[in-house]
C-alpha positions in Angstrom: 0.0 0.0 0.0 1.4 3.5 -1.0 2.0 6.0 1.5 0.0 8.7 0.9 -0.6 11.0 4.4 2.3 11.9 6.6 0.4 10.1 9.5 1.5 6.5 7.2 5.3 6.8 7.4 4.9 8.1 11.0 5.8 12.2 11.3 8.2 14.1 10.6 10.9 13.9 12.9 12.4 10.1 12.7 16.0 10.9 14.4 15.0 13.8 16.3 18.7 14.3 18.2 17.3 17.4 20.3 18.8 20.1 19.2 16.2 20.7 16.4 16.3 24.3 15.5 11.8 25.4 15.1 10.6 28.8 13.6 7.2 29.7 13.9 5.1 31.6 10.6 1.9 32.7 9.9 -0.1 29.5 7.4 -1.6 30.1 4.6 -4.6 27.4 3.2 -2.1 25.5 1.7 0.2 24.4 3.9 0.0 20.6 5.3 2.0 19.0 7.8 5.3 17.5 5.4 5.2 20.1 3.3 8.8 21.8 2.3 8.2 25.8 2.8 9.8 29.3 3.0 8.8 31.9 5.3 8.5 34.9 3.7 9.6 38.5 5.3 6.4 39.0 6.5 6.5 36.1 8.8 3.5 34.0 6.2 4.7 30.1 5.4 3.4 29.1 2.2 5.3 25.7 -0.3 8.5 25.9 -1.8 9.2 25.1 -5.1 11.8 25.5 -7.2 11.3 29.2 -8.2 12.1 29.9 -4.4 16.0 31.3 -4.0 18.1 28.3 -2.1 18.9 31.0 0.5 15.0 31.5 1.6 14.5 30.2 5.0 13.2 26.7 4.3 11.3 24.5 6.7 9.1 21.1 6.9 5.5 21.7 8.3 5.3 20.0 11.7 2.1 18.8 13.1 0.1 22.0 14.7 -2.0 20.8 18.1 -5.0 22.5 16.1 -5.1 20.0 13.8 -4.6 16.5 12.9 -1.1 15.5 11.1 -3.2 15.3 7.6 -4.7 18.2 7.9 -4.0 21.5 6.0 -3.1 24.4 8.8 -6.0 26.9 8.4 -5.0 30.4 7.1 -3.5 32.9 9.5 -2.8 29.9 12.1 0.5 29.7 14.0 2.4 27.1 12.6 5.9 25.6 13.4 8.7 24.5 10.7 11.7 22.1 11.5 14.8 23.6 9.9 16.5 20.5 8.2 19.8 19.5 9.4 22.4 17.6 7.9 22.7 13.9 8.5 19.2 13.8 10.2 16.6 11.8 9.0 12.6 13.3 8.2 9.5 12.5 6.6 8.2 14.7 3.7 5.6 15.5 0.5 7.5 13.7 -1.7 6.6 14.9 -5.7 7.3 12.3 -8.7 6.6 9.5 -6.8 8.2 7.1 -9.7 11.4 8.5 -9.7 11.6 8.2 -5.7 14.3 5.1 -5.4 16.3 5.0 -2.1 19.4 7.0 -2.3 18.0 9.5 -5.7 19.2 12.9 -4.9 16.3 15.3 -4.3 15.9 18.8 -4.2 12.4 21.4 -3.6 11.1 21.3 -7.1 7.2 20.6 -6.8 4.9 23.0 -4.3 6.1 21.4 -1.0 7.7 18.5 -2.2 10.7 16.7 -2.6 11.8 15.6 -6.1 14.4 15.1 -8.7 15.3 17.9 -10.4 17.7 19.8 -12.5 21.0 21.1 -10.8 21.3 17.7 -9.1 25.1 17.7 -8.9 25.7 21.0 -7.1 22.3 21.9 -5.5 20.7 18.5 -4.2 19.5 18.8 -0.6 18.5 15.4 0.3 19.0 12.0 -0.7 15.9 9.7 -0.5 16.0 6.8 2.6 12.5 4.8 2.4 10.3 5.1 0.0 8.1 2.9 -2.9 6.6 3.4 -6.0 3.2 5.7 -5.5 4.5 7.1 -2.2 3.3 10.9 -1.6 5.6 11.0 1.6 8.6 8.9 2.5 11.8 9.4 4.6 14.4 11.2 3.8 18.3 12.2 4.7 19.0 15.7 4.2 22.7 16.1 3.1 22.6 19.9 2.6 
């Protein structure tokens, strides 16, 4: 069975080593729990993709205590963002689900999501860990 909600491949943090750095944003309707995002200057969160610079702030959606992990955050909401370490291990959106083979290199190249992309010998940011064909979310290493 593909895994298709956050809640199916267990969270976001799978390695959590304590010293996770958090921000805190402003949602807006689209953000979900998994998602990659930037916070803009004015403090919203919407999805990355790949028209976003490589030096935005960029985050993964934790669950919010106002909803449930599936559940888009509703506009204006406080939400909190994981800042993505090297070497530590998370679960994300994952885009191109057919192309998501342990080890690919990945970068932020769908709204929220992790895929392959263009630029993958210089810009990659993570390297996929568990995933299977028609996955939505799977576990990833971040690398940069």
């Amino acid at each position: 069975m593909a895994n298709t909600t956050l809640s199916s491949i267990g969270g976001v943090l799978h390695d959590s080593r304590a010293n996770e750095y958090i921000i805190t944003g402003i949602a807006d309707a689209t953000v979900k729990p998994g998602d990659l995002c930037t916070v803009l200057k004015t403090g919203a969160v919407r999805q990355s993709d790949k028209s976003d610079s490589y030096d935005d702030t960029l985050g993964i959606c934790l669950p919010s205590y106002h909803t449930d992990m599936d559940t888009a955050a509703a506009s204006g909401k406080v939400i909190e963002l994981v800042v993505p370490r090297a070497g530590h291990i998370y679960g994300c959106k994952m885009g191109d689900a057919s192309t998501n083979e342990a080890g690919n290199p990945l970068i932020f190249d769908e709204a929220g999501a992790m895929a392959q992309g263009d630029g993958l010998e210089t810009a990659h940011l993570a390297r996929t860990l568990k995933t299977s064909n028609g996955d939505t979310y799977g576990t990833v290493i971040w690398v940069g």
